[in-house]
PASEBA-1860 file (N, C-alpha, C; in nm, 3 decimals):
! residues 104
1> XXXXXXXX> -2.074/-1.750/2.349/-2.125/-1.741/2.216/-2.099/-1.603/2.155 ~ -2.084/-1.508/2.201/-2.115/-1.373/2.188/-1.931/-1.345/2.144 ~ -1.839/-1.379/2.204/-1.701/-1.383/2.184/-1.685/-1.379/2.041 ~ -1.675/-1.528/2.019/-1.613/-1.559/1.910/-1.741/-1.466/1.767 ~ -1.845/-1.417/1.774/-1.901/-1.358/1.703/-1.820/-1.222/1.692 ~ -1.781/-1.174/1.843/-1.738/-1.035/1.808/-1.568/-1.049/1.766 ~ -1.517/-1.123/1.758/-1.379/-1.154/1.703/-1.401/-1.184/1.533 ~ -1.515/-1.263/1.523/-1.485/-1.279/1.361/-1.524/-1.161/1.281
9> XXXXXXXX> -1.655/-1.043/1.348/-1.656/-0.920/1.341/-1.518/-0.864/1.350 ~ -1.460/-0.853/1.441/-1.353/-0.778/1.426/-1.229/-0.808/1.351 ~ -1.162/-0.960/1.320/-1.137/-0.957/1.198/-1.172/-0.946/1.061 ~ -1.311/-0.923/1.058/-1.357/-0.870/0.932/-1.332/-0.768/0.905 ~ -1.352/-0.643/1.019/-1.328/-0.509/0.986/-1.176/-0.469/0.932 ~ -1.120/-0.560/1.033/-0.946/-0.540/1.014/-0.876/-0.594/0.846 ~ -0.999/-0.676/0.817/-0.945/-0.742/0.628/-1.044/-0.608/0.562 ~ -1.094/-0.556/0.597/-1.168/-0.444/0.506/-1.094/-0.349/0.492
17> XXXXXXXX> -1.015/-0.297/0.629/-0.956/-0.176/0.598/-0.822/-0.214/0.545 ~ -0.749/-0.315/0.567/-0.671/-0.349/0.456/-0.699/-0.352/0.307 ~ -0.813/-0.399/0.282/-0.845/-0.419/0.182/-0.834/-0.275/0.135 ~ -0.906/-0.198/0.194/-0.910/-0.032/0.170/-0.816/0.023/0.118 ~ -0.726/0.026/0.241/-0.598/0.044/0.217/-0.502/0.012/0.084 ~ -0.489/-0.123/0.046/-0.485/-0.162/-0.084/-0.498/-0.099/-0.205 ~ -0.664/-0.097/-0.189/-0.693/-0.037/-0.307/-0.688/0.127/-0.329 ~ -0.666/0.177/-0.247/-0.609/0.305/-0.262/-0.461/0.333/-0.311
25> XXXXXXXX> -0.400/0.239/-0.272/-0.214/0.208/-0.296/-0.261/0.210/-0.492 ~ -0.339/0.099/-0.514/-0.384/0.083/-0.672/-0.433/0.185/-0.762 ~ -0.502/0.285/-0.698/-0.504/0.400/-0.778/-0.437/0.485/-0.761 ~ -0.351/0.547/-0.656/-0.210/0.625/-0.615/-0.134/0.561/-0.753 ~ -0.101/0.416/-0.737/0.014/0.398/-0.854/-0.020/0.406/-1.017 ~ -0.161/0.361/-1.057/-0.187/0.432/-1.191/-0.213/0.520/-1.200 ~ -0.243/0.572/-1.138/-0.234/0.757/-1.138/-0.034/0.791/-1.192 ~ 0.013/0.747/-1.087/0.162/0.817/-1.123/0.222/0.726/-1.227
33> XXXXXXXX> 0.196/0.622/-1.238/0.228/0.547/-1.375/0.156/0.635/-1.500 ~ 0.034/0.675/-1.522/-0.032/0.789/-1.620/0.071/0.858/-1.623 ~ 0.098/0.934/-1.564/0.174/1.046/-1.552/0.275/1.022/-1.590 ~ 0.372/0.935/-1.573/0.497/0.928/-1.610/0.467/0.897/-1.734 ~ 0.415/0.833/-1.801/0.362/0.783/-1.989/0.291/0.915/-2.023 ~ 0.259/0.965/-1.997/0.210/1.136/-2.010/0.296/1.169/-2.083 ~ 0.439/1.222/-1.963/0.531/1.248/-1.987/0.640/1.246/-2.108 ~ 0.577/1.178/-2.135/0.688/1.033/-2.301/0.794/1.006/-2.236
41> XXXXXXXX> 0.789/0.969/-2.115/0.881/0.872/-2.019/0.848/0.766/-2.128 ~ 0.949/0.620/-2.112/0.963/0.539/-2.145/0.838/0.416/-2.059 ~ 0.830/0.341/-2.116/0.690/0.251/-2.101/0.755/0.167/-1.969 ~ 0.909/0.124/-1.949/0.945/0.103/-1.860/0.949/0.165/-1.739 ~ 0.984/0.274/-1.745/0.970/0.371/-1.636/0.830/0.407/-1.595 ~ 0.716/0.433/-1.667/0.605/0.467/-1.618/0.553/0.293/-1.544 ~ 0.620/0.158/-1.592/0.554/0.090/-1.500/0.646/0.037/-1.345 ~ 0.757/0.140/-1.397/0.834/0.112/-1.261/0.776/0.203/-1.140
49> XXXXXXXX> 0.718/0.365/-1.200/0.646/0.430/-1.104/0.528/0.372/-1.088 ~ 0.468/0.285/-1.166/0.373/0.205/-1.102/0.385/0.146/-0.972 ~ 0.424/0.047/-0.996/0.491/-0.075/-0.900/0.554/0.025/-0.801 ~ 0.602/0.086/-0.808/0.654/0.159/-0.667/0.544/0.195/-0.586 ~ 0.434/0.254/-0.633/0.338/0.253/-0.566/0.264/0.179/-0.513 ~ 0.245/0.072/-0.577/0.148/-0.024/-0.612/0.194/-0.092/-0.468 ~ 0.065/-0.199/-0.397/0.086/-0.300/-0.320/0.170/-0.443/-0.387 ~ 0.234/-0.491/-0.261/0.331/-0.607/-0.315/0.254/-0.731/-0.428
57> XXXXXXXX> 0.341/-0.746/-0.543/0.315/-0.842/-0.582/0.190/-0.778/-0.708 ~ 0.164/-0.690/-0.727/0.060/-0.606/-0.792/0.111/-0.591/-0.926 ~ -0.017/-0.625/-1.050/0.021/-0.655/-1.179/-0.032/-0.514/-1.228 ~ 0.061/-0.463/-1.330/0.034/-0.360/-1.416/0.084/-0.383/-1.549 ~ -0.030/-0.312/-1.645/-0.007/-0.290/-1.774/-0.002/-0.106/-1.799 ~ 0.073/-0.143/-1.941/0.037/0.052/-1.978/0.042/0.029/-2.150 ~ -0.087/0.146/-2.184/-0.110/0.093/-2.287/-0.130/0.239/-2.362 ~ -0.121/0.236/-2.498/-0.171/0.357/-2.554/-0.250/0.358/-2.610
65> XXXXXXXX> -0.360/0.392/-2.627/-0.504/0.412/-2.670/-0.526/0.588/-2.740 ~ -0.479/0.577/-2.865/-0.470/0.748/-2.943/-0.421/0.849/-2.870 ~ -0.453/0.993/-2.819/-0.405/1.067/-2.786/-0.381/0.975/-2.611 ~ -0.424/0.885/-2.567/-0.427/0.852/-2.405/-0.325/0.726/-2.388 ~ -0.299/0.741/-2.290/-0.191/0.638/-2.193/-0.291/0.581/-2.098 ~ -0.309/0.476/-2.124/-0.380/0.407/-2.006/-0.296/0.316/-1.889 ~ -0.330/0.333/-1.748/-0.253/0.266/-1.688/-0.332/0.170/-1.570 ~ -0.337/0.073/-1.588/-0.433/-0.059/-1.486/-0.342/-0.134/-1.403
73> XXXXXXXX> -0.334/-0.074/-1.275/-0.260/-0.191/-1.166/-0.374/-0.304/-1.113 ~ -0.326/-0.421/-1.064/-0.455/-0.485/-1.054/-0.355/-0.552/-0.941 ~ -0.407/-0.613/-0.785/-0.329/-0.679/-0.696/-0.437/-0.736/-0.645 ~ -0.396/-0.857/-0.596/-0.502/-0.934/-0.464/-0.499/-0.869/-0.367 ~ -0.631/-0.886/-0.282/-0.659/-0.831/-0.156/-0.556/-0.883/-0.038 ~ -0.515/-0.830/0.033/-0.457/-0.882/0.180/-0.540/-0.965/0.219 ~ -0.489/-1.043/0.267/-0.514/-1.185/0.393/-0.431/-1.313/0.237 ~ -0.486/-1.453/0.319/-0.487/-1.522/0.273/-0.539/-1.561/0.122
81> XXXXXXXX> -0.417/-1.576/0.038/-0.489/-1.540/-0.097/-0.585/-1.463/-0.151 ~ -0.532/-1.364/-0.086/-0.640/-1.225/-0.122/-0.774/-1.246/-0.068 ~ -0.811/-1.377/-0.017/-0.948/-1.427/0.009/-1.058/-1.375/-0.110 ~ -1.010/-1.415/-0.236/-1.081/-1.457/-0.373/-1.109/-1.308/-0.398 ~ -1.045/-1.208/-0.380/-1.078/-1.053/-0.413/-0.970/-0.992/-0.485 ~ -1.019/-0.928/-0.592/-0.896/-0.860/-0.677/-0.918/-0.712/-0.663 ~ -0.817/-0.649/-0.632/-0.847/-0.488/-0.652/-0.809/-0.446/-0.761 ~ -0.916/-0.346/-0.841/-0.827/-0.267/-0.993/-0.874/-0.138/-1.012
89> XXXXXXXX> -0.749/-0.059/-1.040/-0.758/0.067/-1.048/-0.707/0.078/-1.127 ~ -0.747/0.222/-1.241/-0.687/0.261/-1.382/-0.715/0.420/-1.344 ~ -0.582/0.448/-1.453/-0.602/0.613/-1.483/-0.536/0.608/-1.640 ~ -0.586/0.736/-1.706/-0.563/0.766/-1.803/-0.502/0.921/-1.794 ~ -0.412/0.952/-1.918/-0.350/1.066/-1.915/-0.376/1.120/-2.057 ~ -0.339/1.228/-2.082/-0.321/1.271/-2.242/-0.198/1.283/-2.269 ~ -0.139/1.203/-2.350/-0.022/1.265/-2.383/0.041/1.396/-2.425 ~ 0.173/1.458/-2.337/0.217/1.560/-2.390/0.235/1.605/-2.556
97> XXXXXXXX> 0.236/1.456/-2.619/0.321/1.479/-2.770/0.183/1.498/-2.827 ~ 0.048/1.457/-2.788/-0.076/1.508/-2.883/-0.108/1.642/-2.875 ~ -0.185/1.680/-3.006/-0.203/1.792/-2.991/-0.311/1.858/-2.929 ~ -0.309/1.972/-2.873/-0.416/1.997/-2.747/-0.524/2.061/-2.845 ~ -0.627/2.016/-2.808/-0.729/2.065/-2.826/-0.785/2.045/-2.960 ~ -0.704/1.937/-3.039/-0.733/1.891/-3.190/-0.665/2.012/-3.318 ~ -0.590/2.053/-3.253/-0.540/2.160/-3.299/-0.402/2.086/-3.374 ~ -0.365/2.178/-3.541/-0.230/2.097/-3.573/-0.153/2.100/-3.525
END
């Protein structure tokens, strides 16, 4: 009895730290997706440095919101159909071309 309890324990732990894992990949890549739209990189390129980061199969948008670049990767969890879990991470940047500090 005690077995199969400590096995489904221990594949639990092992889908968590994947999961972990994951979602750290998700904010690593909007983070450097920000950055590249920061930049006045092209909207393509900041979601290609997305996705490079990003875990397989992981959806991103990039958006501009006034002086800010917003960037949201969003991917299912590892295992089996993510097992009904979505990970999402966003970062925002200021764009280089605004002016700092409200200044003309």
């Amino acid at each position: 009895m005690v077995l199969p309890v400590l096995a489904l324990f221990t594949v639990t732990l092992l889908w968590a730290l994947a999961a972990a894992a994951a979602q750290i990949r998700c904010v690593d890549a909007a983070r450097a997706g920000a950055r590249a739209a920061a930049r006045s990189e092209p909207v393509a390129s900041a979601e290609a440095a997305a996705r490079a980061a990003a875990p397989e199969g992981a959806r991103v948008s990039v958006a501009r919101e006034g002086e800010l670049w917003r960037v949201t990767v969003e991917a299912d969890a590892p295992g089996p159909r993510g097992m009904g879990v979505t990970l999402r991470a966003g970062a925002a940047a200021l764009a280089e071309d605004a002016p700092a500090g409200g200044a003309p």
